[in-house]
N, C-alpha and C positions, 0 to 999 in steps of 0.2 A: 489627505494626500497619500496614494500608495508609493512606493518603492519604484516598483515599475507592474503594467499589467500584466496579469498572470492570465493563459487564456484556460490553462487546465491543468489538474494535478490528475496522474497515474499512480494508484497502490497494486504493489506486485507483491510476489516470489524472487522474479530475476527480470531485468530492463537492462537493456543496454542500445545505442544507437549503429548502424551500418555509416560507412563511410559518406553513401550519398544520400544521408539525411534519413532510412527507415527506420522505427522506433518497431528493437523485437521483446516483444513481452510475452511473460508467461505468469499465470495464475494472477489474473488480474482481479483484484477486488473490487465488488462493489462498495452500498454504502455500508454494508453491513458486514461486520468479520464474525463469524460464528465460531465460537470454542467451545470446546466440553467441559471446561472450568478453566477455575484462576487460580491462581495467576496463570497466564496462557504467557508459553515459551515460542517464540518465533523465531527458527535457526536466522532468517532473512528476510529482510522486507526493505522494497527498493521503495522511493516517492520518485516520481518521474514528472518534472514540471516544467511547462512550453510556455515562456513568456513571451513578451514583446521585449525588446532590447531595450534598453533605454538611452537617451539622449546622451547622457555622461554616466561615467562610471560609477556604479555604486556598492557600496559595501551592505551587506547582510546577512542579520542570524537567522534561522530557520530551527523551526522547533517543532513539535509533538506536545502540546497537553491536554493531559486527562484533565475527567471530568470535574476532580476536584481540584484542576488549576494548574497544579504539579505539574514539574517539566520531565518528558518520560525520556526524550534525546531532543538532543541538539546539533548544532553545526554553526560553522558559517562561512560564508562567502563573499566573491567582487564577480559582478556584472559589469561585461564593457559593452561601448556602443561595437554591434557588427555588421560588415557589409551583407548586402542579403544577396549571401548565395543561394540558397533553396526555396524556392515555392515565392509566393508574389509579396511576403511581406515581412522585414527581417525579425527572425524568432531567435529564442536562447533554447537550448535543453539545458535543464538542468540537472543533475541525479546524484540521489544521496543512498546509499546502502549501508545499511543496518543489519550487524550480525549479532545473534541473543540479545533479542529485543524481549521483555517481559511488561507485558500488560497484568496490571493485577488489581483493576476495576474493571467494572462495567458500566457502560453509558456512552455517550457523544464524545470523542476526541476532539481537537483541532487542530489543524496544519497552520503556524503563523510563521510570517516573514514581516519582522522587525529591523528598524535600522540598530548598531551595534549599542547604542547605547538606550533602543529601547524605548526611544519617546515617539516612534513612527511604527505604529504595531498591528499587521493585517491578519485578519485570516483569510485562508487560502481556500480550504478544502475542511470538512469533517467526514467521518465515519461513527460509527457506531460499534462498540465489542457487546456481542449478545452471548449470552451462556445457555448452552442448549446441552443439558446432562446425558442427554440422548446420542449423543455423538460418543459418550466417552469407552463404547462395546470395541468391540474386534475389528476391524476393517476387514468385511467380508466384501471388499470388491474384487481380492485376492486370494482370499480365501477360501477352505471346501466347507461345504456346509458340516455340521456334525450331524446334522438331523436328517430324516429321509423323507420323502413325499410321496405320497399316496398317486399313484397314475391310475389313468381312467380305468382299468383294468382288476382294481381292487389289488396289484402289488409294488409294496415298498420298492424305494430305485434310490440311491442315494444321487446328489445333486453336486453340479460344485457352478457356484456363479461365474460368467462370463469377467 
């Protein structure tokens, strides 16, 4: 038996909701987070999660573990029953932000909402942290290039990316 239904979890940068119910996100992650190595330092990482409300009030921890098990953060919370003001079916947002969050494996995470003591334990949501060494260069999407390119012309021109 869950807690209460979760219809979806959001991994961000920055989440936050508007007055009448918009959900504004930025750098929204898929299932896969790519880093250039580990341990990978994330100034912020919001979860953004849209339940169904539940009938009575309920208390819950909300976790993060890695792959081997570990709890990488935590939290917790109380859901109440709410009138459904927005949209045709009463929802919760929920949002948790995390500042110097450090992952320092690789593999499948999971997003679980357990009742406080733990014997009623869901998961929610996974990702994945992949290491891609290839990312760990310059960020030349800002940058000029150092090197120059040959134009049709047979002369060097030096270059800076958009």
């Amino acid at each position: 038996m869950t807690l209460f239904n979760v219809r979806y979890v959001l991994v961000s940068d920055y989440g936050t909701v508007e007055h009448a119910g918009k959900l504004v996100i930025a750098g929204l992650y898929t299932e896969d987070m790519v880093v250039p190595a580990l341990p990978a330092i994330f100034s912020s990482l919001v979860f953004t999660v849209i339940a169904e409300t539940p009938a009575e009030t309920t208390d819950y921890r909300f976790t993060v573990e890695a792959p081997s098990g570990g709890i990488v953060i935590g939290a917790e919370g109380r859901l109440a029953p709410l009138d459904n003001r927005q949209g045709t079916r009463p929802r919760a947002i929920i949002g948790f932000q995390f500042n110097g969050l450090v992952f320092e494996e690789p593999g499948d995470y999971s997003v679980v909402v357990a009742s406080p003591d733990g014997s009623n334990r869901n998961v929610i949501h996974q990702y994945r942290i992949v290491v891609d060494p290839h990312l760990g260069g310059r960020d030349n999407s800002r940058q000029p290039f150092n090197d120059a390119a040959e134009t049709p012309d047979g002369k060097a021109k030096a270059r800076r990316k958009a």
